[in-house]
N, C-alpha and C positions, 0 to 999 in steps of 0.2 A: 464411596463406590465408584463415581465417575473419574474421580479425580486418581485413583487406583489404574484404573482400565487405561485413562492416560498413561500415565505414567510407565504399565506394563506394554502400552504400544510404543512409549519412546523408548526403552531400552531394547525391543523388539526391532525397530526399527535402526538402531545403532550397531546392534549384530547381523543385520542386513545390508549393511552400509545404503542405508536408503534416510534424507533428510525430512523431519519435518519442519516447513516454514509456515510461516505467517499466510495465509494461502486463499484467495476469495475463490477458490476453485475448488469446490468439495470431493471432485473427483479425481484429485492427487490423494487423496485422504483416504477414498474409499477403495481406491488400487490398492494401498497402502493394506489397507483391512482387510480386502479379499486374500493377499497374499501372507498375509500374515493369519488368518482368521484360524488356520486348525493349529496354530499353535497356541490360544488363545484359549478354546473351550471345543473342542472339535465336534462335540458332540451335543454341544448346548443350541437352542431355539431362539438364545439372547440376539439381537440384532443391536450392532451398532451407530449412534448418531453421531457425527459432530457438529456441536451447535453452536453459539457463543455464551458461556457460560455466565457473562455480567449484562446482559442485554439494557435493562435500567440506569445502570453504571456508565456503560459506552454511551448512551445517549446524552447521559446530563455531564458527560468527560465532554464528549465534541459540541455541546451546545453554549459551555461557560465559558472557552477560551476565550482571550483576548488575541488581539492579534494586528500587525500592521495594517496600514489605510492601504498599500500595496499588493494584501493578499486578499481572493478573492475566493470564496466559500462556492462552488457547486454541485448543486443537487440534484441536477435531470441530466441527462442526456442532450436535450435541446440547448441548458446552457452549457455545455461539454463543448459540442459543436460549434455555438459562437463563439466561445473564446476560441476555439480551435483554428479558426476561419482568419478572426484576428490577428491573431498570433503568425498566422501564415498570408494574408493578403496584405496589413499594415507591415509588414516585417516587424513586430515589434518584439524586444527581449520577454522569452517568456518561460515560466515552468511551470511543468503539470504534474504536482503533489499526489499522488495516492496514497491513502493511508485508510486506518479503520482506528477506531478508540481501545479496542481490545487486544490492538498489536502491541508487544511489548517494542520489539524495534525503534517503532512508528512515534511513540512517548519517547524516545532515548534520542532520537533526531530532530525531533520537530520543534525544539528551542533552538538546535541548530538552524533550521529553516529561517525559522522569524527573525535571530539574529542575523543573519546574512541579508533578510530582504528589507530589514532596516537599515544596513549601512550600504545596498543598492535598490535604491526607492524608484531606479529609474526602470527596472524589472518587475514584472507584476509576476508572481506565482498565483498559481489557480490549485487550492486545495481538493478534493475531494476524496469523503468518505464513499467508502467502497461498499457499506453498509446500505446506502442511500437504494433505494428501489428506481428501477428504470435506466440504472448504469450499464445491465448485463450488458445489453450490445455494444456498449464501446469497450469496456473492458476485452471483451471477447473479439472485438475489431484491432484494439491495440495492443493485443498479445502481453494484457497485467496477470500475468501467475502466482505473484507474490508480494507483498506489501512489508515495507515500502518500495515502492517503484517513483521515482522521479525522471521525467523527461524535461529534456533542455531545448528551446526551439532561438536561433538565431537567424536572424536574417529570412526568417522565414521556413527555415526547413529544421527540422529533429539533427539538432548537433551532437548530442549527447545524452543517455541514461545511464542512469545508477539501480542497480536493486539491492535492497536490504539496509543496513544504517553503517555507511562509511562516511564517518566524520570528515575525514581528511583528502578524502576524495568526493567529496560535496563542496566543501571550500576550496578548493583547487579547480574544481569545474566551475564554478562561479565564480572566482575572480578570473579565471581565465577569458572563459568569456564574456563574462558583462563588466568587469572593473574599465573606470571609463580614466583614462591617463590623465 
């Protein structure tokens, strides 16, 4: 049944020309729903949720990886912050991962990730799931609408982001900026 309603809201949405993405913002989703909703069941009481549908699964996905001594797992806000502070007071090479375990994207990039930050160990990326509780306000602060979202901080200040999973344009932004001659 849910996976129905999906599916009738992405072709709905494809005759709309309106995108669904990977999205920590429920309220691109529920525009989405509203605008779309009498075409749906016009006259139905059903209200709709979107929720993450493997919620057990996304946990023990992002709780088993392995991963470089260079990347660094964040879970609150506060440590959001210090790296952030880091990253911008030491001027040190930095990237700020978002991702969520249930992004399909986010699994199709994130070997890319780990590859790259092993053969530049001298950049630390800062992962975090989006999932984690107590991120809303940075999230909401750094304007993440869609995962993956990757920022690039050099020298101190936001050189660069990526949204969504471009391979080619991941490795191109990191060897550009961090490959050391």
């Amino acid at each position: 049944m849910r996976r129905d309603l999906f599916l009738r809201l992405r072709s709905l949405a494809a005759l709309h020309s309106k995108t669904l993405t990977c999205s920590p913002n429920p309220s691109s989703l529920h525009q989405l729903h509203r605008s779309l909703q009498h075409e749906i069941r016009p006259h139905s009481s059903v209200s709709l949720r979107f929720i993450n549908p493997f919620p057990l699964l996304s946990r023990a996905i992002s709780s088993t990886s392995s991963s470089p001594a260079n990347i660094v797992h964040i879970g609150s806000e506060e440590g959001f912050n210090a790296a952030l502070k880091k990253a911008q007071d030491e001027k040190l090479p930095s990237i700020f991962y978002f991702t969520a375990a249930w992004c399909g994207p986010c699994r199709l990039i994130s070997p890319v990730v780990e590859q790259m930050s092993k053969e530049l160990p001298h950049v630390t990326t800062y992962k975090l799931d989006i999932d984690q509780e107590g991120l809303t306000a940075t999230l909401s602060k750094l304007q993440i609408f869609s995962v993956p979202t990757i920022l690039f901080f050099h020298n101190g200040e936001k050189s660069s982001e990526i949204v969504g999973a471009d391979v080619t344009k991941l490795k191109q932004t990191m060897e550009g900026l961090y490959k050391k001659d």
